[in-house]
C-alpha positions in Angstrom: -109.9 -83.5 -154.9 -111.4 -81.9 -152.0 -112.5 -85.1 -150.3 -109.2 -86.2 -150.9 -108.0 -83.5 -148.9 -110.8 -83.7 -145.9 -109.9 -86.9 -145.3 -106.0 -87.0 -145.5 -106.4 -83.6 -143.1 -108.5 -85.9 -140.5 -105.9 -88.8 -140.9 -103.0 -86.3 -140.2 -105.4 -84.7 -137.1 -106.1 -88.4 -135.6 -102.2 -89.5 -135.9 -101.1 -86.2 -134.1 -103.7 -87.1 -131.5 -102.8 -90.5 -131.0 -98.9 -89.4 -130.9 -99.7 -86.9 -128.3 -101.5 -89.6 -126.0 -98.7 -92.1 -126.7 -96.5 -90.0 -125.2 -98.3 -89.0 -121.7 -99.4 -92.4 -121.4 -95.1 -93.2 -121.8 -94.6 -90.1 -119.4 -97.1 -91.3 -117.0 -95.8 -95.1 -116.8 -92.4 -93.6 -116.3 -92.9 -91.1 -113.9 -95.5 -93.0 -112.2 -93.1 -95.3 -111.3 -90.6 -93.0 -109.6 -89.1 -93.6 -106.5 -87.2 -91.6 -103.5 -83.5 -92.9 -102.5 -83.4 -92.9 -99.1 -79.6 -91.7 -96.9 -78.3 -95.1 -96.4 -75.1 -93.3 -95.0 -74.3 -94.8 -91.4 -76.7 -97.9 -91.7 -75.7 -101.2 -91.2 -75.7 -103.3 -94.6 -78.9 -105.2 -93.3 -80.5 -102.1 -92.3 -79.3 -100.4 -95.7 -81.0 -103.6 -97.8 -84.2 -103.7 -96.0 -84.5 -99.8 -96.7 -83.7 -100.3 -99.7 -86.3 -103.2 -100.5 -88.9 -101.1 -98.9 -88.3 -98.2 -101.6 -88.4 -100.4 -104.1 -84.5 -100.0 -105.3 -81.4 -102.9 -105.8 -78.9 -102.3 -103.6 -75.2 -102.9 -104.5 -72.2 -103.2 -102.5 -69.5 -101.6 -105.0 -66.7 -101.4 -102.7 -65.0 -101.5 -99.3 -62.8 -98.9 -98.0 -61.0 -98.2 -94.5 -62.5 -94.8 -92.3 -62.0 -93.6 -89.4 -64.8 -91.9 -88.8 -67.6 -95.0 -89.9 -68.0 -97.8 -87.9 -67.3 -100.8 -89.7 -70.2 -103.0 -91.6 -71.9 -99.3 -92.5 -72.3 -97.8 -94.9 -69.9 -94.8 -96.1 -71.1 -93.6 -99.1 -73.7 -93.9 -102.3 -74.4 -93.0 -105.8 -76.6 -91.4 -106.9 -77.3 -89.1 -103.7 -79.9 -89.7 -101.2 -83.0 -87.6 -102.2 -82.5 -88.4 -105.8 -85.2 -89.8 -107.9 -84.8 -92.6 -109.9 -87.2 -95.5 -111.6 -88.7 -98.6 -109.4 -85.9 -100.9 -109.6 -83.0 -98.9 -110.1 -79.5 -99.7 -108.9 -78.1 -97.8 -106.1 -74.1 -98.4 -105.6 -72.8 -98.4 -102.2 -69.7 -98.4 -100.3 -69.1 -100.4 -96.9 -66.8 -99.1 -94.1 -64.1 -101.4 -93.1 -63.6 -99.2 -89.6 -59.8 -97.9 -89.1 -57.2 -99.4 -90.7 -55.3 -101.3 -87.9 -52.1 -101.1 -89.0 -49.1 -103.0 -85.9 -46.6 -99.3 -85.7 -44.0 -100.3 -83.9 -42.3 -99.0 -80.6 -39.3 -97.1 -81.8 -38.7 -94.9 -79.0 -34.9 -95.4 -77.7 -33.6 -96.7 -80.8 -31.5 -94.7 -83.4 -32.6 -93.1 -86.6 -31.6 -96.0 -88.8 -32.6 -98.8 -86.6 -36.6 -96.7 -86.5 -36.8 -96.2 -89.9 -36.1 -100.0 -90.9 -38.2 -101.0 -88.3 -41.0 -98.7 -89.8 -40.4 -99.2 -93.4 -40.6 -103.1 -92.6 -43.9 -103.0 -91.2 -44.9 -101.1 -95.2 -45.5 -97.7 -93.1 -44.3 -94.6 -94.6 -41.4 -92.4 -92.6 -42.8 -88.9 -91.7 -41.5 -86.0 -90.3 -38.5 -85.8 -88.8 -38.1 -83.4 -86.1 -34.7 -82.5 -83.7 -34.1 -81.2 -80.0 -31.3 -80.8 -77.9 -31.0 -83.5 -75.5 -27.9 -85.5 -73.7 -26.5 -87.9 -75.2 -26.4 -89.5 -78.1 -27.6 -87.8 -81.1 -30.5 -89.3 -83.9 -32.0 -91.2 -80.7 -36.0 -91.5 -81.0 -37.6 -89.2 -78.5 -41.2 -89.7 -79.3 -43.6 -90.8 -81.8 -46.9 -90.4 -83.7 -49.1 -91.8 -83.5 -48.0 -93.9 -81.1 -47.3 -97.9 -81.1 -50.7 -100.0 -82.2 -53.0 -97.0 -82.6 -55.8 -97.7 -85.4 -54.9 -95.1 -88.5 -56.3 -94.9 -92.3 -52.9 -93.3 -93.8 -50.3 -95.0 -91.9 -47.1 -92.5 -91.4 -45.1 -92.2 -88.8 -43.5 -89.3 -87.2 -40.0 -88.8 -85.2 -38.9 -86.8 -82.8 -34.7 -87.5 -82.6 -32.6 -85.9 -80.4 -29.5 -83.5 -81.2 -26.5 -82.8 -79.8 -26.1 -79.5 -81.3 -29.6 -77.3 -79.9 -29.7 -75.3 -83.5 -33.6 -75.4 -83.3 -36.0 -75.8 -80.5 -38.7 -77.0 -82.8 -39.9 -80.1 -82.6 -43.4 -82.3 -83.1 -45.6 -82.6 -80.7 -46.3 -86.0 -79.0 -49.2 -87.8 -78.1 -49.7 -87.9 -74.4 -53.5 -89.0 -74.7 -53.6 -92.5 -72.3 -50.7 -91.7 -70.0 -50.8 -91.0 -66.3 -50.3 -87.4 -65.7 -47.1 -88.1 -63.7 -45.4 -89.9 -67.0 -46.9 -87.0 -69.0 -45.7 -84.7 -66.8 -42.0 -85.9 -66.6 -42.5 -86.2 -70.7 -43.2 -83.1 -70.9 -40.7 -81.1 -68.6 -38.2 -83.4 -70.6 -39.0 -81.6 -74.1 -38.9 -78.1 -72.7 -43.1 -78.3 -72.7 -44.7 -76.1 -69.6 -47.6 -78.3 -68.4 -51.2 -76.9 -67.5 -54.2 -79.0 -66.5 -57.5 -79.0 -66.9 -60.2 -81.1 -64.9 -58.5 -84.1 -63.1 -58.3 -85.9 -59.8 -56.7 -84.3 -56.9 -54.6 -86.7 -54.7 -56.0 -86.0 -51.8 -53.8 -85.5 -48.4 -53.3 -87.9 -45.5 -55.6 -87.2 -42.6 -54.3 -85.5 -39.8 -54.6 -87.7 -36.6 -57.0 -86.7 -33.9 -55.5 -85.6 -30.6 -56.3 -88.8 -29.0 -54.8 -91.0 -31.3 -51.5 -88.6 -32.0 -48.3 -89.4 -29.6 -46.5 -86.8 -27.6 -44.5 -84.3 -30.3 -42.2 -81.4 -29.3 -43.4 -78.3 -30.6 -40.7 -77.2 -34.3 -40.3 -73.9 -34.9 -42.6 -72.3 -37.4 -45.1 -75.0 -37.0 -48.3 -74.1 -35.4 -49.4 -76.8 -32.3 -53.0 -77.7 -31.4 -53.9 -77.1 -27.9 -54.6 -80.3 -26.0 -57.7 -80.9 -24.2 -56.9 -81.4 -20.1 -54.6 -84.3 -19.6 -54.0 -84.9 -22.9 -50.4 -84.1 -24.7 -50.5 -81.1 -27.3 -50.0 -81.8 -31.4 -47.8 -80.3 -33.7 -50.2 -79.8 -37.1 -48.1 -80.3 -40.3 -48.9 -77.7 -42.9 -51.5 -78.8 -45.4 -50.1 -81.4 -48.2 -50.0 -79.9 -51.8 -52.8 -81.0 -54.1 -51.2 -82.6 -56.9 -53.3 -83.3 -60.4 -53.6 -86.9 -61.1 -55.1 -89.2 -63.1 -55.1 -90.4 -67.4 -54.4 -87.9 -69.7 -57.8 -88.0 -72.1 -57.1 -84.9 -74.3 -54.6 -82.3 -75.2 -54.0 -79.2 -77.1 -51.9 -79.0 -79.4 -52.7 -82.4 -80.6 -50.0 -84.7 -81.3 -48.4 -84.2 -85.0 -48.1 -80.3 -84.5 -45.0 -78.3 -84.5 -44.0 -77.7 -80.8 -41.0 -75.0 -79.2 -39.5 -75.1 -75.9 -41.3 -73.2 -73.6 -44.5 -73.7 -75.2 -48.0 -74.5 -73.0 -49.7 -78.1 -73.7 -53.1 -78.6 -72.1 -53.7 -81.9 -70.6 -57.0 -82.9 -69.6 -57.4 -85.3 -66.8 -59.8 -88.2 -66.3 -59.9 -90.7 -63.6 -57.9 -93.4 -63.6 -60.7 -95.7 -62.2 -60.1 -95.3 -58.3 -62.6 -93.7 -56.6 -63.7 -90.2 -57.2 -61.9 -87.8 -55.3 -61.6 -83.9 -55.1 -61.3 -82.0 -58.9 -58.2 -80.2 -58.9 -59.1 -76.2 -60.1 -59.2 -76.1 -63.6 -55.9 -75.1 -66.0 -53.9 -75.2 -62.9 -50.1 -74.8 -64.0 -47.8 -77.3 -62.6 -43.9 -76.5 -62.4 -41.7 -77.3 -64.9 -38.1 -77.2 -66.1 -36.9 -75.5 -68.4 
C-alpha cells in the first residue's frame, strides 16, 4: 500500500510540474509575440500601411467620414488606441478622412424669406437661425448669411439674417466678413449698426506732393500753409496731408461669424494684403467711423 502511495504522490508531483511549464511556455509564446500599435492618426493611408506592416499588424480601413480638421486620404481615427499592445497579427480598424464636406450653399442674399429657405432646403441643407434688424424696405429680405455661398462645411446649416420693418430687437447674427475688401466690409458693417476697428492692414498711401519745380503757379488759400520758392521760381501751396485709410482683405474677425451681434457692437477685422505691393501698416485696432 505504501508504494502504491509513493508512486501515485510522484505521478501527481510530475503532472503539477508539467502543468506549470505548459503554462509559461503558453505565456511566453503569447506574450513573446506582442507588439506596439503605433498613432496612425494624421498619416496618409500608404504611410499608415507601411507602419503598420513594419509592426507587424493588419491594417483595416473600416470607414470614411467627412472632417474639417483632417486632410483628406488620412487617417482620423483607430481602434484599439495607439500605444496599445496587442498579438503579431492583429487587426487594427481605421477610419479615412474624406476632408470637408463640400456642400454648393447657395447665394440667398437679396431674396425673401420664402424664396431663401426653398432655395436652401432644395440644395438638402438644413435652415438655421433666423435673426431680424431694422432696415428700409421691405421686410423678411436676406441681409446676410452663414457661412457664406460655396464654403466647405461638415454639418451643413445655414443661417439668416432678414430685415424688419418694425426695429423690436437690435440683435442679430453675426456675418462672415473673412475674404472681403475692407471697404465692402466696412460699408457691411456701418449698414448693420457694427462699429468697425482694424487690426494690421495696408495703408493707402497718399499722392506725392510735387516738387517746386515741377508744381505750376498757385495763389496762396486761406488756411493753407505755402512753400517758399527758391529765387525765380513761383511759391506752392502744400495740401494738408491725405488721411491714411486701412485697406486691404479681411483675413480674420472677432466675433466670428454665427454669433449673436447688437447694434453698436465692436467687430475686429484683420487686414492682409490684397496682393499689391507692400505698403505702410496702418497702427494697429485703429477705429474707423461709422454710422450709427
Amino acid at each position: 500500500m505504501k508504494p502504491f502511495l509513493k508512486w501515485t504522490l510522484m505521478g501527481l508531483g510530475m503532472l503539477v510540474v508539467m502543468l506549470l511549464f505548459a503554462g509559461l511556455t503558453l505565456r511566453i509564446a503569447l506574450h513573446g509575440h506582442e507588439v506596439t500599435i503605433p498613432d496612425f492618426a494624421g498619416m496618409t493611408v500608404g504611410e499608415a500601411s507601411q507602419a503598420a506592416l513594419k509592426t507587424g499588424v493588419d491594417l483595416n480601413i473600416e470607414n470614411k467620414f467627412y472632417s474639417t480638421t483632417v486632410p483628406v486620404g488620412r487617417v482620423l481615427s483607430q481602434a484599439p488606441a495607439a500605444g496599445s499592445r496587442v498579438r503579431h497579427g492583429w487587426q487594427v480598424r481605421v477610419t479615412e478622412s474624406l476632408g470637408p464636406q463640400q456642400v454648393t450653399i447657395p447665394d440667398v442674399v437679396g431674396d425673401p424669406l420664402q424664396e431663401s429657405s426653398m432655395e436652401i432646403r432644395k440644395m438638402q441643407l438644413d435652415l438655421g437661425t433666423l435673426a431680424h434688424i431694422g432696415a428700409p424696405g421691405d421686410a423678411e429680405m436676406t441681409l446676410a448669411q452663414t457661412p457664406p455661398p460655396n464654403a466647405g462645411v461638415d454639418q451643413p446649416r445655414v443661417n439668416l439674417l432678414l430685415s424688419s420693418t418694425v426695429n423690436a430687437s437690435s440683435a442679430f447674427v453675426m456675418p462672415s466678413f473673412v475674404g472681403m475688401s475692407f471697404g465692402a466690409a466696412n460699408r457691411m458693417a456701418i449698414g448693420l449698426g457694427l462699429k468697425v476697428a482694424t487690426i494690421g492692414g495696408v495703408a493707402a498711401a497718399p499722392a506725392p506732393a510735387p516738387t517746386p519745380a515741377q508744381a505750376p503757379a498757385a495763389p496762396a488759400v486761406p488756411g493753407q500753409p505755402v512753400v517758399p520758392a527758391a529765387p525765380g521760381q513761383p511759391a506752392v501751396a502744400v495740401a494738408p496731408p491725405a488721411p491714411v485709410v486701412p485697406s486691404g482683405v479681411v483675413t480674420e474677425q472677432s466675433p466670428e461669424s454665427g454669433f449673436r451681434a447688437s447694434r453698436g457692437d465692436v467687430v475686429r477685422l484683420t487686414l492682409g494684403a490684397s496682393g499689391a505691393a507692400a505698403a505702410p501698416v496702418a497702427p494697429a485696432a485703429a477705429a474707423v467711423p461709422t454710422a450709427h
